[in-house]
C-alpha positions in Angstrom: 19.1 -3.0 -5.6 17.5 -0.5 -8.2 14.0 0.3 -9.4 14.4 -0.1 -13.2 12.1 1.6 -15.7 10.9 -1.7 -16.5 9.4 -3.1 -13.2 8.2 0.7 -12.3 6.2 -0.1 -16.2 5.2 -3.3 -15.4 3.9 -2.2 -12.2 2.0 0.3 -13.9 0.2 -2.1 -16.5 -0.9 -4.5 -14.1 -3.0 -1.7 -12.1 -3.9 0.5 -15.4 -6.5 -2.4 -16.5 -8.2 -0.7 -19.2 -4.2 0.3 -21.0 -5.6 3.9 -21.5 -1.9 4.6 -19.8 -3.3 6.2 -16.7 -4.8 5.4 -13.3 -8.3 6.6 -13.1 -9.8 6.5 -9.9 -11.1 2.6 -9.9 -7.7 1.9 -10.6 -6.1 3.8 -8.0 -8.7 2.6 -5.5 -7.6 -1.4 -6.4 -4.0 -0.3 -5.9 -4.7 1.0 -2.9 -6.2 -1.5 -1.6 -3.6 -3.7 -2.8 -1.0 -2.0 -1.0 -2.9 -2.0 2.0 -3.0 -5.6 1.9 0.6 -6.1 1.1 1.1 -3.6 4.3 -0.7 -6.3 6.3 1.1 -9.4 4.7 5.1 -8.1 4.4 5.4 -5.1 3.0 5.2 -3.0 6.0 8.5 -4.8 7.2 10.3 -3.8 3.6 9.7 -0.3 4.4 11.0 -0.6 7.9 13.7 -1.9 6.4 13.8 1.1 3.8 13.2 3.3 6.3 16.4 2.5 8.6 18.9 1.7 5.5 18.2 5.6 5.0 18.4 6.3 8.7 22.5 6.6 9.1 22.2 8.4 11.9 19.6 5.9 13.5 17.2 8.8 14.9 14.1 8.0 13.5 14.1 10.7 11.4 15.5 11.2 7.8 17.0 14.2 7.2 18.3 15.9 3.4 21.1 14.3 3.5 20.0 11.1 4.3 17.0 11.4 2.0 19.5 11.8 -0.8 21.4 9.4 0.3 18.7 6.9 0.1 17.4 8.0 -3.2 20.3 7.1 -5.0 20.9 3.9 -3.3 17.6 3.1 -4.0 16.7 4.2 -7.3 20.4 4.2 -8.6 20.5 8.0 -9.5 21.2 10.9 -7.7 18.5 13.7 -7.1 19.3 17.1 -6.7 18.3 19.1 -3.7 15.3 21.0 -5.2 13.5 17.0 -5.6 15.0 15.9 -2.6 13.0 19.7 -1.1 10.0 18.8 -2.9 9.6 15.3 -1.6 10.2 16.2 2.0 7.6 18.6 1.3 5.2 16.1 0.4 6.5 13.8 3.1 7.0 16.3 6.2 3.5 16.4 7.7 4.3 18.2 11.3 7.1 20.9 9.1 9.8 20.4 11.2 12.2 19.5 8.1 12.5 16.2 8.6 10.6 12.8 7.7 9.9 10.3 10.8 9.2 7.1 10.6 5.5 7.5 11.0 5.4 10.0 8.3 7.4 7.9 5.8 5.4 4.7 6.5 2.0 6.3 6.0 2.8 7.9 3.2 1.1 6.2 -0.7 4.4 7.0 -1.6 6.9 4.9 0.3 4.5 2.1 -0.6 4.2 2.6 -4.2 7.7 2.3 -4.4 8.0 -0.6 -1.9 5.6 -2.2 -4.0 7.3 -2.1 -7.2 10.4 -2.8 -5.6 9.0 -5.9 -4.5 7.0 -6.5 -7.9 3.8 -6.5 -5.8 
């Protein structure tokens, strides 16, 4: 299934509550605490299951490829290698190139995403 434009909006609206058309720091601390919530209630379990539909190789660990992969399985468009660079630079805590489990659970990310795959 793809994220569309449209749930990624309506996603937006329903934590931008004052519809200035950004997320000012109240905002962003009610989606967080949101998604930590849904992390307790189901959520974590959609992005296990994120996690090891990108995992081909089953190692824990996502590598370019894979990350690519999964990008455009999820999202429905490919990504090119400098965003799939960027993002495992945000993702890639300990450096070592790749994104474990640990570090693509924990990240606000993954959950965003989760969340408005789900329509959280």
């Amino acid at each position: 299934a793809v994220v569309s434009t449209q749930s990624t909006g309506k996603f937006f609206q329903k934590y931008d509550t004052d519809r200035n058309d950004e997320i000012d720091f109240n905002e962003f601390i009610a989606l967080s605490v949101a998604l930590n919530a849904q992390a307790l209630s189901g959520s974590e379990q959609a992005i296990a299951q994120l996690f090891s539909s990108m995992d081909a190789d089953g190692n824990r660990s996502l590598s370019h490829a894979e990350i690519r992969e999964g990008i455009a399985k999820f999202t429905g468009k490919g990504a090119n290698d400098e965003e799939v660079t960027a993002l495992i630079k945000q993702l890639d805590i300990d450096h070592d190139g790749e994104v474990s489990y640990e570090e693509f659970s924990n990240n606000i990310l993954t959950k965003i995403a989760v969340a408005i795959k789900n329509d959280i």
